[in-house]
MDTraj code that builds the backbone (N, CA, C; nanometers):
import mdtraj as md
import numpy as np

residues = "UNK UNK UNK UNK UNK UNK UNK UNK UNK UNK UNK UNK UNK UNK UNK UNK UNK UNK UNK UNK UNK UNK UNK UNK UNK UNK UNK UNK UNK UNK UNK UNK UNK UNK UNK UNK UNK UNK UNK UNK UNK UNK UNK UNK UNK UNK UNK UNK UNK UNK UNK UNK UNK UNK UNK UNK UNK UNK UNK UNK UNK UNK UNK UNK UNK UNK UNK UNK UNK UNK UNK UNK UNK UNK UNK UNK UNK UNK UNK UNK UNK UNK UNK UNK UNK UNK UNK UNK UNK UNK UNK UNK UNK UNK UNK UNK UNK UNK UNK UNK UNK UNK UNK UNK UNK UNK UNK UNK UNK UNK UNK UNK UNK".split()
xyz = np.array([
    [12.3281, 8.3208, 15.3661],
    [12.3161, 8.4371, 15.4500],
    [12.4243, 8.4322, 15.5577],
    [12.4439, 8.5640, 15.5641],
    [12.5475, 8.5604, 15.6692],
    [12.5456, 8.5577, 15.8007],
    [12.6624, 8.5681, 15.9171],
    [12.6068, 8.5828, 16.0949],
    [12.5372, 8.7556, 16.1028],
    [12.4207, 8.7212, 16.1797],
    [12.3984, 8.8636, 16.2161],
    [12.5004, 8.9484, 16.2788],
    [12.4974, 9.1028, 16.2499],
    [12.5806, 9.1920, 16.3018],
    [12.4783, 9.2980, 16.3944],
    [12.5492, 9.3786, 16.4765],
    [12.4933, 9.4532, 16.5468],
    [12.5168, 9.5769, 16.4977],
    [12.4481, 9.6993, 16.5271],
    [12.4750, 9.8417, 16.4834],
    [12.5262, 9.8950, 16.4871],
    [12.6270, 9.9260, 16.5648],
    [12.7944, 9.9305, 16.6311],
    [12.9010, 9.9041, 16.5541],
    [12.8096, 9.7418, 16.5007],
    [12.9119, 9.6971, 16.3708],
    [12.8951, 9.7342, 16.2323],
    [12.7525, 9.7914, 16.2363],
    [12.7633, 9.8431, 16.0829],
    [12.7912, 9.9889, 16.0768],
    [12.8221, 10.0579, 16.2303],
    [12.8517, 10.1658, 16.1930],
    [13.0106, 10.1732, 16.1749],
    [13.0670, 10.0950, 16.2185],
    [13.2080, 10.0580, 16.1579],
    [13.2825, 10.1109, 16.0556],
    [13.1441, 10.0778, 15.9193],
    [13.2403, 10.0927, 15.7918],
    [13.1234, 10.2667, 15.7434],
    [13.2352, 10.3173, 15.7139],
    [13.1925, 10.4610, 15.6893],
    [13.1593, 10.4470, 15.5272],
    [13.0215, 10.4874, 15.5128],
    [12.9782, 10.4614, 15.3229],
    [12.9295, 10.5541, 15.3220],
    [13.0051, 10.6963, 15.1925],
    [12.9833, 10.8079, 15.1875],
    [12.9342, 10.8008, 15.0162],
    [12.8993, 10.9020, 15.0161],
    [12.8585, 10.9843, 14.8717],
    [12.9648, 11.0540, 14.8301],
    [12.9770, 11.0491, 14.6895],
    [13.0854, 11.1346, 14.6083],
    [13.0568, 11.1170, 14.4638],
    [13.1314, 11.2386, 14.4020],
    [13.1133, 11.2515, 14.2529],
    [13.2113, 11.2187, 14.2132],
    [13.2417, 11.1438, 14.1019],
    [13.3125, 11.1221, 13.9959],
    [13.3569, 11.2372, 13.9735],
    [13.4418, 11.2707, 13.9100],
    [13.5561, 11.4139, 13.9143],
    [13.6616, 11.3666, 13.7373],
    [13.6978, 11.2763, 13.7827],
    [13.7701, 11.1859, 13.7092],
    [13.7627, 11.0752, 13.6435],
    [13.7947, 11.0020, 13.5603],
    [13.7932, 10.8588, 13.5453],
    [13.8686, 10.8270, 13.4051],
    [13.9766, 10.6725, 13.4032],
    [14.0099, 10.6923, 13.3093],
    [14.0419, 10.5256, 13.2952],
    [14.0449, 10.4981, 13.1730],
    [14.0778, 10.3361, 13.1715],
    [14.1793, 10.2557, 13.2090],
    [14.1544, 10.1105, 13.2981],
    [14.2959, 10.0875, 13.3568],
    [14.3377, 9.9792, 13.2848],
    [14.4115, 9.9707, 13.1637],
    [14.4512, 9.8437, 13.0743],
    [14.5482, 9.7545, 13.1718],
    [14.5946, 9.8355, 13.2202],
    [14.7489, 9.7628, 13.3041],
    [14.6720, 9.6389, 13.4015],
    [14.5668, 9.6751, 13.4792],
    [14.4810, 9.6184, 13.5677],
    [14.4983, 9.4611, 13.5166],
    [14.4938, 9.3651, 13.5761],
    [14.4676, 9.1979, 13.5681],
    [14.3391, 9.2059, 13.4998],
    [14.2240, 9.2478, 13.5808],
    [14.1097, 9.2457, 13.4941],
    [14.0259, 9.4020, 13.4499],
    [13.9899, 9.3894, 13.3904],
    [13.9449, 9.5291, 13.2645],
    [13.8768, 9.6322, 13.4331],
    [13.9455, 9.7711, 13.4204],
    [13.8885, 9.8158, 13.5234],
    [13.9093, 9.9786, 13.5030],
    [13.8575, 10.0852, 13.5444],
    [13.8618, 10.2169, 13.5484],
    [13.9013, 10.2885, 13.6524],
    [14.0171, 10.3800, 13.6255],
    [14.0449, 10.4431, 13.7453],
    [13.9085, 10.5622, 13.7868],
    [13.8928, 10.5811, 13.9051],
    [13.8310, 10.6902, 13.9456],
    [13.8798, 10.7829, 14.0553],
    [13.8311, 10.9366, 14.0292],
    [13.8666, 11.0171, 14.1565],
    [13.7041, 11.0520, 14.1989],
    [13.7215, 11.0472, 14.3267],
    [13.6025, 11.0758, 14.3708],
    [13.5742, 11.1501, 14.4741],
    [13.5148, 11.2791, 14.4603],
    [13.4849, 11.4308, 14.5558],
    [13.4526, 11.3601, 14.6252],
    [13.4833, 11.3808, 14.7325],
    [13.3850, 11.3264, 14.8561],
    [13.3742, 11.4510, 14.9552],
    [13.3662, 11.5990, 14.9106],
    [13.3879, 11.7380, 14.9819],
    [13.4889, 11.7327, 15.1486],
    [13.4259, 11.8432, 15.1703],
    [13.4585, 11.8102, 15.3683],
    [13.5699, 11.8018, 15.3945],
    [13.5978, 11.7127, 15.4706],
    [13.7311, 11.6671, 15.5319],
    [13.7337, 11.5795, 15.4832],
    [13.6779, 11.4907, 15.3759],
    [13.7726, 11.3477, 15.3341],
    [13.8329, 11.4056, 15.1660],
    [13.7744, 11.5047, 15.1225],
    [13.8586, 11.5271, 14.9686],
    [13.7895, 11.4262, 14.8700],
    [13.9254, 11.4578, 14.7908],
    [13.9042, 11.3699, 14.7229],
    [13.9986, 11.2510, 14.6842],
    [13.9675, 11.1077, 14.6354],
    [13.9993, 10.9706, 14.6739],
    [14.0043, 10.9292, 14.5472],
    [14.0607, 10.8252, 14.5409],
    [14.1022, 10.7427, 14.3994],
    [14.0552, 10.5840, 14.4201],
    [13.9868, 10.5121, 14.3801],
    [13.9737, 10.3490, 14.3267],
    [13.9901, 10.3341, 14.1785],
    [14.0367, 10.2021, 14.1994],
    [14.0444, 10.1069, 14.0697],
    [13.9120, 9.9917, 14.0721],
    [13.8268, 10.0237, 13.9307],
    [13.7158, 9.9623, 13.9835],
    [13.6748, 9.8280, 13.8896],
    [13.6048, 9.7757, 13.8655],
    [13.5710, 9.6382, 13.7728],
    [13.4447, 9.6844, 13.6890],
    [13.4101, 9.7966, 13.6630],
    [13.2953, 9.8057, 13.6323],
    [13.3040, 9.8446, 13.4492],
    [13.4028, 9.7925, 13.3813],
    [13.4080, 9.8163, 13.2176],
    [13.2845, 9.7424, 13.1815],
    [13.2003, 9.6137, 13.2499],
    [13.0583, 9.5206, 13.1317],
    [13.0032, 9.7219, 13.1542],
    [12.9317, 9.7570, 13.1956],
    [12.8295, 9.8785, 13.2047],
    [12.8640, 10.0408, 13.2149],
    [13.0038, 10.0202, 13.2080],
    [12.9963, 10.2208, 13.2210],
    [13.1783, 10.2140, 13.1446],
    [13.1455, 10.3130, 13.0722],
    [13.2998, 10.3923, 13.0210],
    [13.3196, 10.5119, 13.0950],
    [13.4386, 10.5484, 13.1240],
    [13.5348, 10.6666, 13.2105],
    [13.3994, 10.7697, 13.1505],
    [13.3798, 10.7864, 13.0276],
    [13.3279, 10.9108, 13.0465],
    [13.2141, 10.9024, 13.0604],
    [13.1418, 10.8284, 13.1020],
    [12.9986, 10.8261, 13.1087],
    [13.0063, 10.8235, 13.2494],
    [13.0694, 10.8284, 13.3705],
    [13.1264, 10.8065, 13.4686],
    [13.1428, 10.9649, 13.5322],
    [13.1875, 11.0593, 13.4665],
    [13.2130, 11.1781, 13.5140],
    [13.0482, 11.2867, 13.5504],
    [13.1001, 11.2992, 13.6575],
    [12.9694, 11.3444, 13.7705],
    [12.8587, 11.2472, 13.7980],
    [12.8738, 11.1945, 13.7870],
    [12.7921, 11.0748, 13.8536],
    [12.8045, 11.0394, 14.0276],
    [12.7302, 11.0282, 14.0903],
    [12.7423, 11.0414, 14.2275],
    [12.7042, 10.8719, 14.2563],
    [12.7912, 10.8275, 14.3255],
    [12.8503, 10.7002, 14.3573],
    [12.8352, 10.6739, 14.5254],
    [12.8426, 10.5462, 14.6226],
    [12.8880, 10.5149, 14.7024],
    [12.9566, 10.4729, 14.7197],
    [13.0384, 10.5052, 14.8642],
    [13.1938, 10.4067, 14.8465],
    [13.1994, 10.3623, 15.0234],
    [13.3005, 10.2436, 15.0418],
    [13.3496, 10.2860, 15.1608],
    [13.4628, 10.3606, 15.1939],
    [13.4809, 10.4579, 15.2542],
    [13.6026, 10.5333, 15.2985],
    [13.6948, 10.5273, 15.3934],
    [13.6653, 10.3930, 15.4954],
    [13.7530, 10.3857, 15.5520],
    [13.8254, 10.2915, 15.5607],
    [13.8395, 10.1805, 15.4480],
    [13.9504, 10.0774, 15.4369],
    [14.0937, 10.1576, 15.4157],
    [14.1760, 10.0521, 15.4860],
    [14.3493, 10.0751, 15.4270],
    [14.3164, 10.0953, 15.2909],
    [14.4165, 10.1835, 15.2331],
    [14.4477, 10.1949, 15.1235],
    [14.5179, 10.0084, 15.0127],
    [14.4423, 10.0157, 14.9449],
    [14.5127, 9.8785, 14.8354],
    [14.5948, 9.8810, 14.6798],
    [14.7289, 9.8852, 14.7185],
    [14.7773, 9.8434, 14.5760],
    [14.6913, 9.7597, 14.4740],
    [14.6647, 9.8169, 14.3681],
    [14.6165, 9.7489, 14.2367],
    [14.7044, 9.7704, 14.1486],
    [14.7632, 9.6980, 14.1150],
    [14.8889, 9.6892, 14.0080],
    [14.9696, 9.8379, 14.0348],
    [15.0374, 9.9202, 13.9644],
    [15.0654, 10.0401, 13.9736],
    [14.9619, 10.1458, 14.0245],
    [14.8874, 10.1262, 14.0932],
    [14.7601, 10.2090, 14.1263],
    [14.7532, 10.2130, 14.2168],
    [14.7245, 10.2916, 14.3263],
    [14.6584, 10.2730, 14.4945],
    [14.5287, 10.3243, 14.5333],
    [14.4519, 10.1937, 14.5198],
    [14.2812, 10.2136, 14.5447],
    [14.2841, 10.3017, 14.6774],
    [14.2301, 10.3843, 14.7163],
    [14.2219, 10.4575, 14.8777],
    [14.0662, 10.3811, 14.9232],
    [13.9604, 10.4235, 14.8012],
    [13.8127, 10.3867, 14.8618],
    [13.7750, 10.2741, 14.7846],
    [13.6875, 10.1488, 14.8383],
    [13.6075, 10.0720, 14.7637],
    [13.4698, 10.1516, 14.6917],
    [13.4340, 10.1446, 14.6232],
    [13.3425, 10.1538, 14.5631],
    [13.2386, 10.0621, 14.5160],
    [13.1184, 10.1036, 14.5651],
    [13.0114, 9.9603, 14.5619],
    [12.9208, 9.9492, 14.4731],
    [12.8727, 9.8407, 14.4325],
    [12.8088, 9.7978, 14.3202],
    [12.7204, 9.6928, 14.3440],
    [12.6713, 9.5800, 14.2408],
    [12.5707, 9.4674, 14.2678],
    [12.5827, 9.4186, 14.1245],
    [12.5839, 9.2770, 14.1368],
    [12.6082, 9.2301, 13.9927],
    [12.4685, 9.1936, 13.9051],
    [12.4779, 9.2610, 13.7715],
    [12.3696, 9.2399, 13.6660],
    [12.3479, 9.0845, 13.6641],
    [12.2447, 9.0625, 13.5712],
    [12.2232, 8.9265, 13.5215],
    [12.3609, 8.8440, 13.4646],
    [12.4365, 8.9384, 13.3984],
    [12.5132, 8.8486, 13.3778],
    [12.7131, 8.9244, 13.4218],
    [12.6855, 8.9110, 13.5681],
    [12.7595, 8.9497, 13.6160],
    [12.8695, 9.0326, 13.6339],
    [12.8064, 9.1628, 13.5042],
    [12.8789, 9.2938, 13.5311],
    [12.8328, 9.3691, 13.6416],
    [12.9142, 9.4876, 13.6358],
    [12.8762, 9.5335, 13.7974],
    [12.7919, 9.7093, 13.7478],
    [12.7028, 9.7163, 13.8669],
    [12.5976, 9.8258, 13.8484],
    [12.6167, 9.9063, 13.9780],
    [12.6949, 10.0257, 13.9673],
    [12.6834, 10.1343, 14.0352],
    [12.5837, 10.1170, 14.1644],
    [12.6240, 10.1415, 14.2874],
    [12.4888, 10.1878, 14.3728],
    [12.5334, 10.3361, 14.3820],
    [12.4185, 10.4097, 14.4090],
    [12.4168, 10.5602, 14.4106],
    [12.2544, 10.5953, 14.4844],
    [12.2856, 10.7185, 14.4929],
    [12.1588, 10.7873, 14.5626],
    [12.0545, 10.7622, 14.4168],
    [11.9390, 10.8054, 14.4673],
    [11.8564, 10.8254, 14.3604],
    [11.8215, 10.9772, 14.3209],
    [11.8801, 11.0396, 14.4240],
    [11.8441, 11.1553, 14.4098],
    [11.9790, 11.2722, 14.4611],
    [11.9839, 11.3757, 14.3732],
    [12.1509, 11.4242, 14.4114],
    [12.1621, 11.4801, 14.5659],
    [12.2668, 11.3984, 14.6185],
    [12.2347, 11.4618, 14.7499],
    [12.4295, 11.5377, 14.7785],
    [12.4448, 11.5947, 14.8948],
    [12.5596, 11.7051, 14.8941],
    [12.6624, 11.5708, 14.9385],
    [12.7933, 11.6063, 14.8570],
    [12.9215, 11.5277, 14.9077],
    [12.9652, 11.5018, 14.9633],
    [13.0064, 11.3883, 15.0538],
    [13.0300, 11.3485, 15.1714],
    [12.9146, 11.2766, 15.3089],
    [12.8053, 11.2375, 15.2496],
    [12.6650, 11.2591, 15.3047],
    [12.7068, 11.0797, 15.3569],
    [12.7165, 11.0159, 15.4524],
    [12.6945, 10.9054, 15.4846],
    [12.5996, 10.8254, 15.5058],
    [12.5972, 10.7509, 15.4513],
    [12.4888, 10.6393, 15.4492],
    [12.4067, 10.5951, 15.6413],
    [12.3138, 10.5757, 15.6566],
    [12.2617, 10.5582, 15.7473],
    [12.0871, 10.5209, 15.7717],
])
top = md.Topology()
chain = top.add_chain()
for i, resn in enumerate(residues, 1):
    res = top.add_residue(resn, chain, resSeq=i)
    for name in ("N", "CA", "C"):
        top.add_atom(name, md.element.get_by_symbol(name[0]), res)
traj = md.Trajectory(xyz[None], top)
């Protein structure tokens, strides 16, 4: 477990809602990964990551699917690619990665809180 943080500090990192729009396979990637664009409406648009998630979802099973991400890291080179948002997940039993998302469709851009 980690040092406790205060609320201040978790309001820090901005974790929004968005739809999949896009998605397409990234072979070039070091390890097996999918590009995504992701609506995030409003004033943030829409955003691009490179993600790790090929053990459990293909590009097209991926399109409209409503996702969380964080939105306000620097942007990260991934090979020829530039991740803008992380996109978050939790690892299966055997350590592919599983989408976090709303459970229920909520409007684009909706921040976590």
């Amino acid at each position: 477990m980690s040092d406790g943080i205060t609320y201040d500090d978790f309001l820090k990192v901005d974790i929004r809602v968005g739809t999949v729009v896009r998605a397409e396979p990234y072979p070039e990637a070091r390890n097996p990964s999918i590009k995504l664009w992701v609506d995030f409406g409003g004033d943030i648009g829409e955003k691009k990551s490179s993600a790790q998630i090929t053990a459990n979802y293909t590009p097209e099973s991926l399109i409209g699917r409503q996702v969380m991400a964080v939105v306000n890291f620097p942007p990260r080179q991934i090979g020829k690619f530039m991740s803008e948002i992380l996109v978050l997940g939790a690892s299966d039993e055997n350590g592919g990665i599983v989408l976090i998302a709303p459970d229920q469709k909520v409007a684009n851009g909706g921040r976590m809180h």
